[in-house]
Each structure stands twice: as structure tokens, then as C-alpha cells.
C-alpha positions in Angstrom: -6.8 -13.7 -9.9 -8.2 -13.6 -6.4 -9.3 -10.6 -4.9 -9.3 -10.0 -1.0 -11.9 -7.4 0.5 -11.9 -6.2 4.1 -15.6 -6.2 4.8 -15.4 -4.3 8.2 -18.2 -2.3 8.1 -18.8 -2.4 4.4 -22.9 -2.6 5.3 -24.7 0.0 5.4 -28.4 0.6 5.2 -30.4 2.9 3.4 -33.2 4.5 4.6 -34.7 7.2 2.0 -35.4 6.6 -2.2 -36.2 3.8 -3.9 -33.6 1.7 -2.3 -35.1 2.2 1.4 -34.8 -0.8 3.5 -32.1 -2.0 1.3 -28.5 -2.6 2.1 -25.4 -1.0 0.4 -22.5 -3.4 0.0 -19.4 -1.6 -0.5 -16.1 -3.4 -1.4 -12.8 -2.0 -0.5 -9.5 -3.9 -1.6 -6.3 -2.4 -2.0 -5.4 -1.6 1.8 -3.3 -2.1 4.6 -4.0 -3.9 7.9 -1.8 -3.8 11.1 -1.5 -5.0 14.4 1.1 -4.7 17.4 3.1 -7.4 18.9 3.1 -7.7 22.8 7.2 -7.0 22.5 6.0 -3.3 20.7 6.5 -3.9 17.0 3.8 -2.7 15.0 3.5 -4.7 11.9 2.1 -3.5 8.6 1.1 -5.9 5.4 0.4 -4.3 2.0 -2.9 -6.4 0.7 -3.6 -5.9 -2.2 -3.7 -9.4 -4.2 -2.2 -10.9 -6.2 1.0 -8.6 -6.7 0.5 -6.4 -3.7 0.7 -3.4 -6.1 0.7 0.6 -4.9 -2.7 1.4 -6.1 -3.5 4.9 -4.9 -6.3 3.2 -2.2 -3.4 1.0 -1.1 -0.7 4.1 -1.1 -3.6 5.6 0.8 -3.9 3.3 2.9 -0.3 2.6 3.9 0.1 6.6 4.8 -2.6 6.3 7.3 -1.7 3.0 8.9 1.7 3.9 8.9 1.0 7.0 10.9 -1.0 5.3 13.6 1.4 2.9 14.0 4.1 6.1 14.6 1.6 7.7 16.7 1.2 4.9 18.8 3.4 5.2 22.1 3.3 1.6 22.5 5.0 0.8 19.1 8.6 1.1 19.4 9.2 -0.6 15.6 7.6 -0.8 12.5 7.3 -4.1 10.2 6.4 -3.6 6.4 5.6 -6.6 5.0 3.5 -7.7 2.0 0.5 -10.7 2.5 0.8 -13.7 0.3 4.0 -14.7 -1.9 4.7 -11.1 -2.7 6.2 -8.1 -1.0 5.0 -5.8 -3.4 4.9 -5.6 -7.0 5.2 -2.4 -8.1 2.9 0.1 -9.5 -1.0 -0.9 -10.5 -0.7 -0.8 -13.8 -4.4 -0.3 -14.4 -4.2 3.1 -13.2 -1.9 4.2 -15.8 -4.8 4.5 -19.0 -6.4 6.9 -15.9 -3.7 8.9 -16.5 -3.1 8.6 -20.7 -6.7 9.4 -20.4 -6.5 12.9 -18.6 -4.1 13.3 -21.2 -0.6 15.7 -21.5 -2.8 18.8 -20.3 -3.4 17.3 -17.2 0.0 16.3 -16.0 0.9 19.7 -17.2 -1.7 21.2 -14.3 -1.3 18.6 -11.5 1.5 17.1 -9.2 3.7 14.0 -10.5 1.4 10.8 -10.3 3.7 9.2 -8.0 4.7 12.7 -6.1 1.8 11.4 -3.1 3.9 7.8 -2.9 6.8 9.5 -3.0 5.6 11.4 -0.1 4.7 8.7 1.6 8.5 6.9 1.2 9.4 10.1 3.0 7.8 9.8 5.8 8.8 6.3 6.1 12.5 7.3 5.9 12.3 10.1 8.4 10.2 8.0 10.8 12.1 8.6 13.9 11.0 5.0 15.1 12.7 2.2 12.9 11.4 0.8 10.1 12.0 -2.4 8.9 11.3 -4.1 5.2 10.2 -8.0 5.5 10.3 -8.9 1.8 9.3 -11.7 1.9 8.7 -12.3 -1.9 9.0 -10.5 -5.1 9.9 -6.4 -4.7 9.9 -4.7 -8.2 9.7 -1.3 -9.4 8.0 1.2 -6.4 7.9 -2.2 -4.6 12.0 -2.1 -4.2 11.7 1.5 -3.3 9.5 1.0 -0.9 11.7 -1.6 0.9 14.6 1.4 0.5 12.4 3.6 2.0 12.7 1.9 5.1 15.9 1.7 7.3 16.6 -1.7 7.2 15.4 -4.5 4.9 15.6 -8.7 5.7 14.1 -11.2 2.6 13.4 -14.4 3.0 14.9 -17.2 0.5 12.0 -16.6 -2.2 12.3 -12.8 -2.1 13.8 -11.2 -5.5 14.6 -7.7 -6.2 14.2 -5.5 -9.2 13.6 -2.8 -11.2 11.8 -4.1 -14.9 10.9 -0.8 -16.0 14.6 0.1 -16.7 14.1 -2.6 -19.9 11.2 0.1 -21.4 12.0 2.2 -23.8 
């Protein structure tokens, strides 16, 4: 699978220890990008290849850009919309053994692992600018309800909808 950094800024140097002189490279995937359209709709794309999943940087991500976008006086509309062939896949899977890991005790002490998207899909739904889903591919599990989230939803021809994790257990 590919993988797609944003390397804005993702230099920086060093200048004390062993390293001095020496440049940091830090990758970040999993994010959000978003730009406005002359005609004032702010448009956001989930990137997070292949699958566009909700990885907590990318969940993260989302909030923030979504809240600029709202904040933004020129912006009278918001477009969510996935890069690539998907809208967004769902949850990351690989961030599920984090949580086996912590184990039963630590669910027990914390918020629901999805409680901070579920927060997010909130403030999506009770954005008072409207907010539009472009699915334009695939939208499963947290991917479909994050299209829901939003106050209207168009798909293009190849988009599908779905919830697989009804078929577990």
C-alpha cells in the first residue's frame, strides 16, 4: 500500500547533542487538507491512504480542519470528501491491538475509544453552516457514519455503502 505524507514543515534542525547540525525528518500521514472555493464552499478531504480510515491523527485532524473551515466567515458550506477511490473506510484497524493491549482495566478507567469521533460527528451535525458528504467511493463502518453526520450526502456511481461489522460476532 502507498502511503501519502504532508511534508509541510516536517524539517526541522537540531542544534544541541549528538545530533547537532543534523536534520529531523518527521512524517505525518493520517490528516486532513482543505481549501475554499471562490463561490465560499470550504472543501475537506480525509487522506489517509489507501482506505481513508479514522485513525485517531486523522479524527484529529478532521476536528481541527473542520473548525477552521466553520470559523471561517468566508465559508458559507462545507464539503467532506475522501482523496483517492475511497470516501472513508472505516475505523484503522491497527489501532485496535493498542487497545486489547491496555487491556479491560483500561477501558474500565477511560472514555469509549470512539467517544472523541463521536464527538467530532457532533459537531459536524450541529454545524450551523451546511455540511455536505461527497462519497465518492466506498463508505463503511465510522466511514457511513460519518457521511450521516453530515446534513446532506451525494455519491458518485462507484460509491457503496455499508456497515461489515454487523457480520462479527
Amino acid at each position: 500500500c502507498r502511503l501519502k505524507c504532508i511534508f509541510a514543515g516536517c524539517f526541522s534542525s537540531t542544534s544541541v547533542g549528538p545530533t547537532q547540525g543534523l536534520r529531523k525528518l518527521t512524517l505525518v500521514a493520517m490528516s486532513t487538507h482543505i481549501s475554499s472555493r471562490p463561490d465560499g464552499v470550504g472543501v475537506l478531504v480525509l487522506d489517509n491512504a489507501p482506505v481513508n480510515s479514522l485513525a485517531t491523527n486523522l479524527v484529529k485532524s478532521l476536528r481541527d480542519n473542520f473548525i477552521k473551515l466553520q470559523r471561517d466567515p468566508n465559508v458559507k458550506a462545507i464539503v467532506i470528501t475522501g482523496s483517492g477511490a475511497f470516501f472513508c473506510g472505516g475505523a484503522e484497524i491497527s489501532e485496535f491491538n493498542t487497545i486489547i493491549s491496555q487491556g479491560p482495566e483500561a477501558l474500565a478507567e477511560t472514555s469509549s475509544p470512539v467517544q472523541f469521533l463521536c464527538s467530532v460527528m457532533d459537531v459536524i451535525d450541529g454545524s450551523d453552516k451546511t455540511v455536505v458528504a461527497a462519497i465518492n467511493g466506498p463508505a463503511l463502518g465510522g466511514g457511513l457514519e460519518l457521511g450521516l453526520a453530515c446534513h446532506y450526502r451525494v455519491a458518485s456511481p462507484s460509491a457503496t455503502v455499508g456497515f461489515p461489522e454487523v457480520q462479527l460476532g
